[in-house]
N, C-alpha and C positions, 0 to 999 in steps of 0.2 A: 504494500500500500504506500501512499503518497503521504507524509505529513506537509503542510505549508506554517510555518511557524511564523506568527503575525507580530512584529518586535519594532512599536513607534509607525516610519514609516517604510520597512524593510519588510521583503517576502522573501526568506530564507526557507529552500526546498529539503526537507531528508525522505528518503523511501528506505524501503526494507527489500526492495527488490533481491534476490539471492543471484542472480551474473552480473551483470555490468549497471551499475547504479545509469538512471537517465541522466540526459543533458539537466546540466546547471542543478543537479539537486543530490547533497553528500548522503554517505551511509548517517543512517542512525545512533548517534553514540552509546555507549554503555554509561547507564548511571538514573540520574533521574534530574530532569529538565523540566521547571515551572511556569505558565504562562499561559497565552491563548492562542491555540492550534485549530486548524482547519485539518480534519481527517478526510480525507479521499483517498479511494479506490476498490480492490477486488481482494476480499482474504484470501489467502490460498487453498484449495478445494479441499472440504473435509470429507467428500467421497467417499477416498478410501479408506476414513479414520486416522491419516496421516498427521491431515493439518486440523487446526483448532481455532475456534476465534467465538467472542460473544462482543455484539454488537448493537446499541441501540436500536428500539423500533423506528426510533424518530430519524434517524440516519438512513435508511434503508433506502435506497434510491432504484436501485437494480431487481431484477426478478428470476435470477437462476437461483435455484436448492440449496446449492451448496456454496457459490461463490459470487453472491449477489454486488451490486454495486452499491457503496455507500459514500455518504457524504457528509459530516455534522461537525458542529463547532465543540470545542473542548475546552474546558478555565481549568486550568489543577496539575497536578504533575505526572506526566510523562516516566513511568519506568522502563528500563529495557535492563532485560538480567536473563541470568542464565539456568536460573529456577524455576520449575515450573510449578503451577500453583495446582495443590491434590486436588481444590475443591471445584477446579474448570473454571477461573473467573467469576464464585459465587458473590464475592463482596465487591466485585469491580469489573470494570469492559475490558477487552485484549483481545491480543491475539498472536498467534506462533509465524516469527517470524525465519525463522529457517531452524535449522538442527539441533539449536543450543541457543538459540535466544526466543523472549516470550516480552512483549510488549504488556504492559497492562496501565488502564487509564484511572488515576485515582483524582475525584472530582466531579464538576458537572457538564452534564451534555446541554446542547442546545439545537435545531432546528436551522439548516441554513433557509435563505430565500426560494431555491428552488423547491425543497421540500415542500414547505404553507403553500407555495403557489400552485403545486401539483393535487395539493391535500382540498383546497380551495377549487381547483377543476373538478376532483372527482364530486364533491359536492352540487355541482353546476348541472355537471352531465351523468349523474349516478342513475338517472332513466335509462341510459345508453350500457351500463354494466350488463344488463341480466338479457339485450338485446338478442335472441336469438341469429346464428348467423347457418344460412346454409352449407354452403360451401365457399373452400377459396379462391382467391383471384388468382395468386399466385402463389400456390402449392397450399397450405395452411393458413396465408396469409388473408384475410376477410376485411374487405373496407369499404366503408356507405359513407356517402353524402350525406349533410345532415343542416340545416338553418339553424342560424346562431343570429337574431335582430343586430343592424349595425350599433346602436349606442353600446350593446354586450360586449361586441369584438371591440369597440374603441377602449374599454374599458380594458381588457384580457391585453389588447397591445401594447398599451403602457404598464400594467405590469408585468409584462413578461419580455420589456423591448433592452432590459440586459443579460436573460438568463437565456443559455445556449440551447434548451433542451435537449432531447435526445437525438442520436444520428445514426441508430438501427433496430429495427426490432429482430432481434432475436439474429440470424441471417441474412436478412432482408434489412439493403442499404439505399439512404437514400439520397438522394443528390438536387439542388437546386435552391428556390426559395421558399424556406419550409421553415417550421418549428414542430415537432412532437414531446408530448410530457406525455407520461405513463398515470392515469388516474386507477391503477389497482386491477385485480380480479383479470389478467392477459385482457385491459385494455385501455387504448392509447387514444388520444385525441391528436391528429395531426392538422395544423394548419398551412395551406398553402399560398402563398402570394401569388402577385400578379407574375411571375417570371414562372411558375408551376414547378414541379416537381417531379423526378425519375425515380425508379426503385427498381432494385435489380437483386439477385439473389444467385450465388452458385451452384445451388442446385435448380436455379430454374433458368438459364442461359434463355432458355430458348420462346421467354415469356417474361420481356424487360414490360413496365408498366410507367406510362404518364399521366400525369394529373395535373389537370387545370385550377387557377384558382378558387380556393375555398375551405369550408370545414368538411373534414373527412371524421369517424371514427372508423378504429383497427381494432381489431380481434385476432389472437393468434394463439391458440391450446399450447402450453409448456411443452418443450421439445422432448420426444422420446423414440421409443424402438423405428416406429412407425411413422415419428411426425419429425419432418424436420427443422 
């Protein structure tokens, strides 16, 4: 995962990444560091029971099982040690960050902007959750048109005209002038501008998709044996 350490007005990157640390952002140090952190990114998959991690609900950004994508703000101090704790993270958040170190967050979480804002959609369009969907457009992938009144959209665009939202669901990528937030239950709200939107997928070469502008909802079932 990515920590962003917020110090005045400096953005000092650490990850835990285990091969080659990313551009501009150090290894994690050992010890314990006090302050206010931006958590981002992907624990590493507890699949196979290998890796380990507990992480807030209010974080939760992402929608895979096991190595979902998170986001949330942190006040408190940052451990990194080489102990691991019996009780799994019962008194605190963490998570294992390679073979012999185990990160854990002692303090308060908080809720970044994208979150409320996504939490705040699903509220908006929670009619659209339980929307039956026949089949997909492009393989699993399910997406209807749907009217949003313009005062709605003028409102959704200014809150949402710093937050990047998402840029695929699941395998299916999308390209152009768009925004997609994940409002819960595999599904997503994508808006497209006047410049439209592509979507493409690798398992689906042969059935790229465009869309003009507007409001879309996506449905897409959790990937498994059968669904990709």
């Amino acid at each position: 995962m990515e920590i962003i350490i917020e110090k005045r007005n400096d953005r000092i990157k650490y990850s835990d990444f285990l091969g080659e640390n990313p551009k501009n952002a150090y290894p994690i140090p050992w010890g314990r560091m006090n302050g206010t952190f931006i958590i981002r990114g992907n624990p590493y998959s507890s699949a196979g029971g290998k890796w380990y991690f507990r992480l807030p609900g209010i974080g939760r950004m992402g929608y895979g099982k096991y190595n979902p994508f998170y986001e949330f703000i942190f006040r408190g101090d940052i451990e990194v040690s080489s102990e691991r704790d019996s009780n799994h993270f019962k008194d605190c958040y963490g998570w294992r960050a390679g073979c012999n170190k185990w990160i854990y967050l002692h303090g308060k979480v908080y809720p970044t902007r994208s979150f409320i804002f996504e939490m705040k959609l699903q509220n908006k369009f929670f009619e659209y959750i339980d929307m039956y969907w026949n089949e997909g457009i492009q393989g699993h992938l399910f997406i209807k048109e749907i009217y949003v009144p313009d005062d709605e959209m003028k409102k959704i665009k200014m809150e949402s005209k710093e937050l990047e939202g998402r840029r695929r669901i699941y395998n299916h990528q999308f390209f152009g002038d768009y925004k997609v937030f994940y409002i819960g239950f595999n599904t997503w709200v994508l808006f497209v501008n006047k410049d439209g939107v592509k979507i493409v997928s690798p398992d689906h070469l042969e059935n790229p998709i465009s869309l003009d502008k507007g409001v879309y909802i996506c449905k897409h079932p959790s990937p498994g044996e059968a669904i990709d």
